[in-house]
PyMOL Python script that loads the backbone (N, CA, C, O; Angstrom):
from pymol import cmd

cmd.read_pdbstr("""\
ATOM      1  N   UNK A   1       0.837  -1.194   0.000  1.00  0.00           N
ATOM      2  CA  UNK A   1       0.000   0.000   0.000  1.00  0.00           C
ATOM      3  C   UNK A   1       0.875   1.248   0.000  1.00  0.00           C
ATOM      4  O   UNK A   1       2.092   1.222   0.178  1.00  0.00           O
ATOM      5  N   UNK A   2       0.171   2.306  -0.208  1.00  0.00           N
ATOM      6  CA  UNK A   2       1.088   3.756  -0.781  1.00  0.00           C
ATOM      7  C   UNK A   2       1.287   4.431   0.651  1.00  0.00           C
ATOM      8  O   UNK A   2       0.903   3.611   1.486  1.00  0.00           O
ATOM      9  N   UNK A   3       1.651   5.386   1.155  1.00  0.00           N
ATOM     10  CA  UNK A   3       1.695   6.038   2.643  1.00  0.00           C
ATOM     11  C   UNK A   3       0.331   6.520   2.201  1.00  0.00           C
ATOM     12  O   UNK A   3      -0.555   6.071   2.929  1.00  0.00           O
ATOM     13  N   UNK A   4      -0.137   7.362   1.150  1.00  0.00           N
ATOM     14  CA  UNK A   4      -1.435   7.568   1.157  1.00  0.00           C
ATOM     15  C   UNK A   4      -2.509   6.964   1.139  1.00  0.00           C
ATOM     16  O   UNK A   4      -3.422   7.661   1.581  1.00  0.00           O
ATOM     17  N   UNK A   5      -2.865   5.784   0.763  1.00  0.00           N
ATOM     18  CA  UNK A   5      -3.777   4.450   1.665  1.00  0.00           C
ATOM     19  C   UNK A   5      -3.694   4.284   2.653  1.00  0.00           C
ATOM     20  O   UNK A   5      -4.737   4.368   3.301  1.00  0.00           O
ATOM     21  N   UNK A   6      -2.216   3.896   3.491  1.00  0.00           N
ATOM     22  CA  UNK A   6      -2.016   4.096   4.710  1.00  0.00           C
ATOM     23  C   UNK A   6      -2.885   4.934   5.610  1.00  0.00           C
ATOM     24  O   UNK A   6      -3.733   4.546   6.414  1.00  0.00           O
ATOM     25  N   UNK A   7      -2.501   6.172   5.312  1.00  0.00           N
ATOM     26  CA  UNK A   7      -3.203   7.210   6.332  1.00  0.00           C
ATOM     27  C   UNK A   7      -4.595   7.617   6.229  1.00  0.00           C
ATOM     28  O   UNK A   7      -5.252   8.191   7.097  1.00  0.00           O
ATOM     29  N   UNK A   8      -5.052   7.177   4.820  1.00  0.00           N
ATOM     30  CA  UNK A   8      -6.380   6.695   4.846  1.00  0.00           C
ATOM     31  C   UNK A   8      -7.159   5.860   5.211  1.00  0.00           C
ATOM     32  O   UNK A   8      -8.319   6.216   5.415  1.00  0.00           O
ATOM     33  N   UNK A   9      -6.806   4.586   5.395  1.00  0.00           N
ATOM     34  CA  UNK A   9      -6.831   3.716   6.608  1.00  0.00           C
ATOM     35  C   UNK A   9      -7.190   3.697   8.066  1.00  0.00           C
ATOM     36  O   UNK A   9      -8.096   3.134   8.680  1.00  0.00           O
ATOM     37  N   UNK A  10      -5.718   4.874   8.613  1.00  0.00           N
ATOM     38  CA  UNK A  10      -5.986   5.324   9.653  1.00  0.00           C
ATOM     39  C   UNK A  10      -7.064   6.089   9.915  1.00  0.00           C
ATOM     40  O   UNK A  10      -7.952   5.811  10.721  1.00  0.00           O
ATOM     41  N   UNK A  11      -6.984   7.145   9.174  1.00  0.00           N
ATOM     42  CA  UNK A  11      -8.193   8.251   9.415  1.00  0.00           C
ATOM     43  C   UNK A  11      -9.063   7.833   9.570  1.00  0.00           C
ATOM     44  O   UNK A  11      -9.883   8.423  10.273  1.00  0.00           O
ATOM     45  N   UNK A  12      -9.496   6.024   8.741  1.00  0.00           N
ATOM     46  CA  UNK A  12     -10.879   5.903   9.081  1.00  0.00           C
ATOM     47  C   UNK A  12     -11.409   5.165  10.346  1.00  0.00           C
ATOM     48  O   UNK A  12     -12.479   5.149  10.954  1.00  0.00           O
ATOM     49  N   UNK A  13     -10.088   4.508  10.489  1.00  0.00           N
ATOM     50  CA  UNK A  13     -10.273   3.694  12.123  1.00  0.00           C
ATOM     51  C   UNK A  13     -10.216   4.653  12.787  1.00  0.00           C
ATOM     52  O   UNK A  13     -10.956   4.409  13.740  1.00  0.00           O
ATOM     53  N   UNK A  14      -9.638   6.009  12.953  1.00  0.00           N
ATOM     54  CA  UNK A  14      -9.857   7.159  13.913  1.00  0.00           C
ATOM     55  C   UNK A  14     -11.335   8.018  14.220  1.00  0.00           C
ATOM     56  O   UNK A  14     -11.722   8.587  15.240  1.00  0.00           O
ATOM     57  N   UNK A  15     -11.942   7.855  12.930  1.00  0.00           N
ATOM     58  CA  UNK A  15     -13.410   8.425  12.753  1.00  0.00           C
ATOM     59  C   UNK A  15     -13.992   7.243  13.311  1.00  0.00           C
ATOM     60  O   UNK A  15     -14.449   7.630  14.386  1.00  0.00           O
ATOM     61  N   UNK A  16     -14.241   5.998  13.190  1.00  0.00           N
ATOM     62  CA  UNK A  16     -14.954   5.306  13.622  1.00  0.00           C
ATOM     63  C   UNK A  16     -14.760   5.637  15.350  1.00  0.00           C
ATOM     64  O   UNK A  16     -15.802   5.931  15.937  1.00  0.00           O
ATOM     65  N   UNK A  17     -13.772   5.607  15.980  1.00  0.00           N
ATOM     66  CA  UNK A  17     -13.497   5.963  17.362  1.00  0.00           C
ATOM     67  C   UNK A  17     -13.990   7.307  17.922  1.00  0.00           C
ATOM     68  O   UNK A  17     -14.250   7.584  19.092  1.00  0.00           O
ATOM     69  N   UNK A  18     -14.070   8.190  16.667  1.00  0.00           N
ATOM     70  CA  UNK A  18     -14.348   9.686  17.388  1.00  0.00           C
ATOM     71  C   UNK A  18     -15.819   9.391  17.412  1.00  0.00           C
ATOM     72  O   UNK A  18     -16.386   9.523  16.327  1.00  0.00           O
ATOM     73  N   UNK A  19     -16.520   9.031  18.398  1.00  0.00           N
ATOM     74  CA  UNK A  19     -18.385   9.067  18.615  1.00  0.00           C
ATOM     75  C   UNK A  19     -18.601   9.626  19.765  1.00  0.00           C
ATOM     76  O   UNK A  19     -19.310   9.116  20.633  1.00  0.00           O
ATOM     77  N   UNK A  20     -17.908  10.911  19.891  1.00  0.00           N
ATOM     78  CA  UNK A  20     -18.483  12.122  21.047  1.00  0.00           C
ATOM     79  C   UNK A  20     -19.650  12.673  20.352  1.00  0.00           C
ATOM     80  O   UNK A  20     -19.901  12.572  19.151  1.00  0.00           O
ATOM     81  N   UNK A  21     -20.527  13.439  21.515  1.00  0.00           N
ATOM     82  CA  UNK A  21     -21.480  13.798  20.748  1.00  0.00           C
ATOM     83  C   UNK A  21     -21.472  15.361  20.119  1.00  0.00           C
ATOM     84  O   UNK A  21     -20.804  15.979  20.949  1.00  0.00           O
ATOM     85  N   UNK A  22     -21.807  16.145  19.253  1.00  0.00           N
ATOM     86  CA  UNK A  22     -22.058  16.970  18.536  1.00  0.00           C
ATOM     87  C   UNK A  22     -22.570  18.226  19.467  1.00  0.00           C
ATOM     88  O   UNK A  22     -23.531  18.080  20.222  1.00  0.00           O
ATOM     89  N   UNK A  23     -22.052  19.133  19.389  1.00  0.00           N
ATOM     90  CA  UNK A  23     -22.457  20.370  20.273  1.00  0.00           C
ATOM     91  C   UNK A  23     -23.875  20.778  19.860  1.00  0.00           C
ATOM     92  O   UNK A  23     -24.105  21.121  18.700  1.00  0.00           O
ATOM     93  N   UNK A  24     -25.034  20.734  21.004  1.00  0.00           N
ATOM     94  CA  UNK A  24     -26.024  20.887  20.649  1.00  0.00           C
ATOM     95  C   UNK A  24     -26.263  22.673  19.897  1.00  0.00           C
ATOM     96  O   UNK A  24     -27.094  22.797  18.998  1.00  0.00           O
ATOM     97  N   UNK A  25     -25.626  23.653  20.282  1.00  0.00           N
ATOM     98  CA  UNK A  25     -25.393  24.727  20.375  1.00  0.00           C
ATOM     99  C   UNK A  25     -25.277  25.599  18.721  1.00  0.00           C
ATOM    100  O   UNK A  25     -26.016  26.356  18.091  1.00  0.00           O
ATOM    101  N   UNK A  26     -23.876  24.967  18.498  1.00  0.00           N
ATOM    102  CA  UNK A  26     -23.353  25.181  17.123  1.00  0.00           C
ATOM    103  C   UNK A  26     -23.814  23.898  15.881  1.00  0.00           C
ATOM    104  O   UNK A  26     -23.943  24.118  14.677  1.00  0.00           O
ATOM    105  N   UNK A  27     -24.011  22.497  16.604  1.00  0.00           N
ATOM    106  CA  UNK A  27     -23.792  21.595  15.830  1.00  0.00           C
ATOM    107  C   UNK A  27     -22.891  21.098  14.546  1.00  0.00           C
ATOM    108  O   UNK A  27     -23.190  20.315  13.645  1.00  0.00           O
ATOM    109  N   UNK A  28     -21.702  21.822  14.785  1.00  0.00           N
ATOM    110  CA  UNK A  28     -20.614  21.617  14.399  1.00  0.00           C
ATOM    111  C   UNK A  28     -19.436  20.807  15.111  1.00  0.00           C
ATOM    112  O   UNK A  28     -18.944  19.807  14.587  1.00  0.00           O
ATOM    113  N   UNK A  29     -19.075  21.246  16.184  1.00  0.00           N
ATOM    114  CA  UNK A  29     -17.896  20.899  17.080  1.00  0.00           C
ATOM    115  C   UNK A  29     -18.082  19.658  17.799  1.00  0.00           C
ATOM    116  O   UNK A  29     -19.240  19.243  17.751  1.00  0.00           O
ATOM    117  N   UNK A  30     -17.373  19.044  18.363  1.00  0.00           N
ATOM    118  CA  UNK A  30     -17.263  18.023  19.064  1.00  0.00           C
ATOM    119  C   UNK A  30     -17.476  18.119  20.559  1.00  0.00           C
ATOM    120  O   UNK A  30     -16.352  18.547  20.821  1.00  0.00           O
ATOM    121  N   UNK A  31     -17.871  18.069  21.337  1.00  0.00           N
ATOM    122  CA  UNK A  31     -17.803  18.227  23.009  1.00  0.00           C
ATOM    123  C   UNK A  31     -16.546  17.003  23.681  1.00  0.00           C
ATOM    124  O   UNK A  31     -16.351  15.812  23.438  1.00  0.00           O
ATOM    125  N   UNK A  32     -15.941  17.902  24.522  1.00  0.00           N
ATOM    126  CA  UNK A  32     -14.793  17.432  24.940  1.00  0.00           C
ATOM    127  C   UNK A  32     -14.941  17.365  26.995  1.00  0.00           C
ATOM    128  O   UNK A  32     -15.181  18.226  27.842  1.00  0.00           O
ATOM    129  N   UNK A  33     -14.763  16.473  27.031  1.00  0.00           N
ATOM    130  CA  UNK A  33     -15.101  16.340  29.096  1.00  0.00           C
ATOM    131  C   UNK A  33     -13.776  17.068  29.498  1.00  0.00           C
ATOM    132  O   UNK A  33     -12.625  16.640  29.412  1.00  0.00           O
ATOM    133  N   UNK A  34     -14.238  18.312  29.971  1.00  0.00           N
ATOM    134  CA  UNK A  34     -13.558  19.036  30.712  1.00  0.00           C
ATOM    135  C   UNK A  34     -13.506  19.157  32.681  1.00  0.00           C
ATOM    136  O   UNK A  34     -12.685  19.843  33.290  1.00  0.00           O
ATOM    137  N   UNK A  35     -14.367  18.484  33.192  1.00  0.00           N
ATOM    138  CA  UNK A  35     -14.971  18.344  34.216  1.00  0.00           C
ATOM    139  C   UNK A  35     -15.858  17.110  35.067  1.00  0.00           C
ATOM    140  O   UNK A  35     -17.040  17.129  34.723  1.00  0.00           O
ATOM    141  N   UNK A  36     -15.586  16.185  35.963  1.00  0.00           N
ATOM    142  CA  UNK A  36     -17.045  15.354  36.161  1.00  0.00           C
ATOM    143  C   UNK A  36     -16.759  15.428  37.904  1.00  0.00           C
ATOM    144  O   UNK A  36     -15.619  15.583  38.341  1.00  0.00           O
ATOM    145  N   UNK A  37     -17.845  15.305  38.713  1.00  0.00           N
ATOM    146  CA  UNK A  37     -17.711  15.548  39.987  1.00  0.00           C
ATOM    147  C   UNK A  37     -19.340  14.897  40.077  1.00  0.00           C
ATOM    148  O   UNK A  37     -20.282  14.885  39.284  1.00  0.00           O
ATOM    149  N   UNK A  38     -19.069  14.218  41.887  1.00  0.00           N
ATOM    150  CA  UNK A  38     -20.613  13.549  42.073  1.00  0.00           C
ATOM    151  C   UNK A  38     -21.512  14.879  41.842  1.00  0.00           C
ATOM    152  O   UNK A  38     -21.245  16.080  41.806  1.00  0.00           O
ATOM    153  N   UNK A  39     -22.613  14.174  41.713  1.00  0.00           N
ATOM    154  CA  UNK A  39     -23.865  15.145  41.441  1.00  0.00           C
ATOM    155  C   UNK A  39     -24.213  15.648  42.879  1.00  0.00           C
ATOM    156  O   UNK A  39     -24.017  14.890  43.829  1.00  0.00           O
ATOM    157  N   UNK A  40     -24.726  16.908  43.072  1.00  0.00           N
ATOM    158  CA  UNK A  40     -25.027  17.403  44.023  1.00  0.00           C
ATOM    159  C   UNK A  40     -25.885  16.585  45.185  1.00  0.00           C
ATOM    160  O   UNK A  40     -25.558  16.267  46.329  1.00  0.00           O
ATOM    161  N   UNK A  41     -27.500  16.300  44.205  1.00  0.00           N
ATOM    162  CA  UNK A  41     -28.661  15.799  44.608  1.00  0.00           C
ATOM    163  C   UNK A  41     -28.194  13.771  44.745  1.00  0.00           C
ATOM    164  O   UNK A  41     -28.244  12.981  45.688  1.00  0.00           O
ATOM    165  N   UNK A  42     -27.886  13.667  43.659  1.00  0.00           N
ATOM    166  CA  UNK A  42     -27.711  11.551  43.973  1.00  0.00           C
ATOM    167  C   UNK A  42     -26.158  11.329  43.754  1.00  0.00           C
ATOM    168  O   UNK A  42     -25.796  10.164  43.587  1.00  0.00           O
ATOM    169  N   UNK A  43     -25.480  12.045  43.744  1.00  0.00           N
ATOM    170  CA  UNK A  43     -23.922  11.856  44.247  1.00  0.00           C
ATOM    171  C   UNK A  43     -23.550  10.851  44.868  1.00  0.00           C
ATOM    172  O   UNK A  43     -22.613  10.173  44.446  1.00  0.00           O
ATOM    173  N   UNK A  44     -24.327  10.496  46.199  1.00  0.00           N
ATOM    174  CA  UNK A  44     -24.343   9.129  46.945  1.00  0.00           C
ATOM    175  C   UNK A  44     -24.894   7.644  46.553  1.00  0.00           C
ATOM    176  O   UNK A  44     -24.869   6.593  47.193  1.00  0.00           O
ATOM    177  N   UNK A  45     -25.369   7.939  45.340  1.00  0.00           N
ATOM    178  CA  UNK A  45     -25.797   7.126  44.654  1.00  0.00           C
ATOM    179  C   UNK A  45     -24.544   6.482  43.521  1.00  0.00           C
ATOM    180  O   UNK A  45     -24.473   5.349  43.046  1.00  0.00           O
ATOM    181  N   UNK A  46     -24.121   7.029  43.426  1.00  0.00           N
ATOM    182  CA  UNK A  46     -23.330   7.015  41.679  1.00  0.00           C
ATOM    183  C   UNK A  46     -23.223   7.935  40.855  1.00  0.00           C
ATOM    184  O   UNK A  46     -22.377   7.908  39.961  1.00  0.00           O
ATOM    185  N   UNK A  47     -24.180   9.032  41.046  1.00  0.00           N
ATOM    186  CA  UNK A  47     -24.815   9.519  39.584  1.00  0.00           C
ATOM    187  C   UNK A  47     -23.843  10.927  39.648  1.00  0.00           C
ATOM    188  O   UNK A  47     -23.829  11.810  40.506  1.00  0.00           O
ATOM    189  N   UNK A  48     -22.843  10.749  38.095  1.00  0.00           N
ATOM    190  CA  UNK A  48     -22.281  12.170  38.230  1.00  0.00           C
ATOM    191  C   UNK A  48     -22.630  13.227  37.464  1.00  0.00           C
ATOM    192  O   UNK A  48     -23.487  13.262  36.581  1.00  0.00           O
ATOM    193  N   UNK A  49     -21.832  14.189  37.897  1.00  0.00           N
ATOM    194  CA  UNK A  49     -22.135  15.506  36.799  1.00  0.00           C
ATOM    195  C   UNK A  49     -21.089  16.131  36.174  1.00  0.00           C
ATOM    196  O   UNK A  49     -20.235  16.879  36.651  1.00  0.00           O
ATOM    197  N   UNK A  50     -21.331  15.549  34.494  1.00  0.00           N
ATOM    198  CA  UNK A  50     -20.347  16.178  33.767  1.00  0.00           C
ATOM    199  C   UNK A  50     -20.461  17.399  32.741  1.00  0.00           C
ATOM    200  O   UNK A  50     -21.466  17.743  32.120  1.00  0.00           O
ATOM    201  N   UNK A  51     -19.170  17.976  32.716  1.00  0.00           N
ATOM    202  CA  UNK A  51     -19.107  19.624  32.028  1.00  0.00           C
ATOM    203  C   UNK A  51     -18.239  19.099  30.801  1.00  0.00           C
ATOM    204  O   UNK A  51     -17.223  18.405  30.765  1.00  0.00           O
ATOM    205  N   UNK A  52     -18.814  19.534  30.067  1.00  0.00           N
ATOM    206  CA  UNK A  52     -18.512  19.422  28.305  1.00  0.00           C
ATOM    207  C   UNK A  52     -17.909  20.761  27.803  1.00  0.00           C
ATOM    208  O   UNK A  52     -18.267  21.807  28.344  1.00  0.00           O
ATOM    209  N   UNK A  53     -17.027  20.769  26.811  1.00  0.00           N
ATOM    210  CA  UNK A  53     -16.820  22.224  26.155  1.00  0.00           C
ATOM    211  C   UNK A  53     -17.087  21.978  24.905  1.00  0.00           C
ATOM    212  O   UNK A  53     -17.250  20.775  24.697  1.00  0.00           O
ATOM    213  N   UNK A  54     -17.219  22.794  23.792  1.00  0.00           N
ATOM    214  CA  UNK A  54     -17.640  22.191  22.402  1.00  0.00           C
ATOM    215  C   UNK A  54     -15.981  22.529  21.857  1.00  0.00           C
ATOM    216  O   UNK A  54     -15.401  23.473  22.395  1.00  0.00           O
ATOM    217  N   UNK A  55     -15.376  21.848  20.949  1.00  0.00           N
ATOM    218  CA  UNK A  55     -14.365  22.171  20.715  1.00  0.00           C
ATOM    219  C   UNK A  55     -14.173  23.141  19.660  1.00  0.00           C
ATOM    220  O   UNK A  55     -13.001  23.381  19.368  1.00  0.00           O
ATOM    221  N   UNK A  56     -14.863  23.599  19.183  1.00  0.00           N
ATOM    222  CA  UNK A  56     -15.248  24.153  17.517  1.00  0.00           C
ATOM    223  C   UNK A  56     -14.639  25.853  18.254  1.00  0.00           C
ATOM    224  O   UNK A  56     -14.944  26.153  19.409  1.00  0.00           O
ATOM    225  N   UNK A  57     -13.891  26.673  17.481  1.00  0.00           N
ATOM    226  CA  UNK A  57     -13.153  27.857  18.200  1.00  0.00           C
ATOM    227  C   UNK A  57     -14.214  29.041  17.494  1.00  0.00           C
ATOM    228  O   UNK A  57     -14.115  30.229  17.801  1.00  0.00           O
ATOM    229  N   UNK A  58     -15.130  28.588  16.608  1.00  0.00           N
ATOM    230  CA  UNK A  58     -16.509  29.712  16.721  1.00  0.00           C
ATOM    231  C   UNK A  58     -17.768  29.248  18.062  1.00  0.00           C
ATOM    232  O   UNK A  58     -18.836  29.767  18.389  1.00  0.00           O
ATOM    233  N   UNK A  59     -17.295  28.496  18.380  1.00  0.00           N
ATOM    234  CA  UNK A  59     -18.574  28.477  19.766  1.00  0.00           C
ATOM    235  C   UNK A  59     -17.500  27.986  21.113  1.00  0.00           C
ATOM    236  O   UNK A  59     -17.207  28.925  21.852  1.00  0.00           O
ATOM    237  N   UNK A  60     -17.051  26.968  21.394  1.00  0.00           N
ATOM    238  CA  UNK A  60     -16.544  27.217  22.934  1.00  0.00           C
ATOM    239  C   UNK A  60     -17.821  27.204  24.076  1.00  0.00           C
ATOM    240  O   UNK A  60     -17.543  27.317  25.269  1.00  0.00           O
ATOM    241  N   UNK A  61     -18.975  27.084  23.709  1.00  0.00           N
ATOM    242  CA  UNK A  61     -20.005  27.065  24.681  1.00  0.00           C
ATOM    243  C   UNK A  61     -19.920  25.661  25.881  1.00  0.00           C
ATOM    244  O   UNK A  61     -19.753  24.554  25.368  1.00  0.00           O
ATOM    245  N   UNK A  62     -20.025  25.722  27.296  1.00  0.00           N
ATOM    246  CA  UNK A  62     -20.460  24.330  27.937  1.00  0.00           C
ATOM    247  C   UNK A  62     -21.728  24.098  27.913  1.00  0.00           C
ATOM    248  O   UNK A  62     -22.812  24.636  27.687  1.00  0.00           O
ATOM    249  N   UNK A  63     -20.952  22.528  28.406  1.00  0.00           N
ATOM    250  CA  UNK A  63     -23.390  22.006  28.445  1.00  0.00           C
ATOM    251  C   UNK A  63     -22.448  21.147  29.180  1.00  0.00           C
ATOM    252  O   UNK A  63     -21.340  20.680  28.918  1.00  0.00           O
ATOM    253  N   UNK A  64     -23.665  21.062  30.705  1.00  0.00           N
ATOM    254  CA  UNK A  64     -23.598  19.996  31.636  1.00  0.00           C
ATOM    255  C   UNK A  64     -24.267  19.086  31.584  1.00  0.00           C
ATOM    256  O   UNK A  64     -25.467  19.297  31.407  1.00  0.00           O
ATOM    257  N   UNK A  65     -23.955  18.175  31.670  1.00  0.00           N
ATOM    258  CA  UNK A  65     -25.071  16.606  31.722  1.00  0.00           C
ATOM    259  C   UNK A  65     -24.796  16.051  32.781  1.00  0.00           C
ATOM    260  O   UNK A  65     -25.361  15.004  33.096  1.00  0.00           O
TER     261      UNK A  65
END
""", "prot")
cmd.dss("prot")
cmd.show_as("cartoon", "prot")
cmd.util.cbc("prot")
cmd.orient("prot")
C-alpha cells in the first residue's frame, strides 16, 4: 500500500473511534469532558455531573449533563 492508503486507513479507524457527541449549540464541534464531579442531589448514589466544552473555536459554549 502507498503512505497515502495508509493514512487513509488510519483516518478511518480514527473516525470510527471519534463518537463524542455533537455540540447541541453550534452543531458543528465536538464536546470534549472538561470536568465530572458527584452530582449534588444523587452523588451518593453514583450519579455524576459532567461539564462538556464544544471544541469548535466559533462556539466554545459548555453544556452539563
Amino acid at each position: 500500500m502507498s503512505i497515502l492508503g495508509d493514512l487513509q486507513a488510519v483516518a478511518a479507524k480514527l473516525s470510527l473511534q471519534d463518537n463524542r457527541q455533537t455540540c447541541a449549540f453550534c452543531g458543528k464541534g465536538k464536546l470534549v469532558l472538561i470536568a465530572e464531579r458527584p452530582d449534588p442531589n444523587f452523588g451518593a448514589l453514583g450519579v455524576v455531573e459532567q461539564t462538556f466544552r464544544c471544541d469548535s473555536a466559533e462556539c466554545g459554549k459548555l453544556t452539563i449533563d
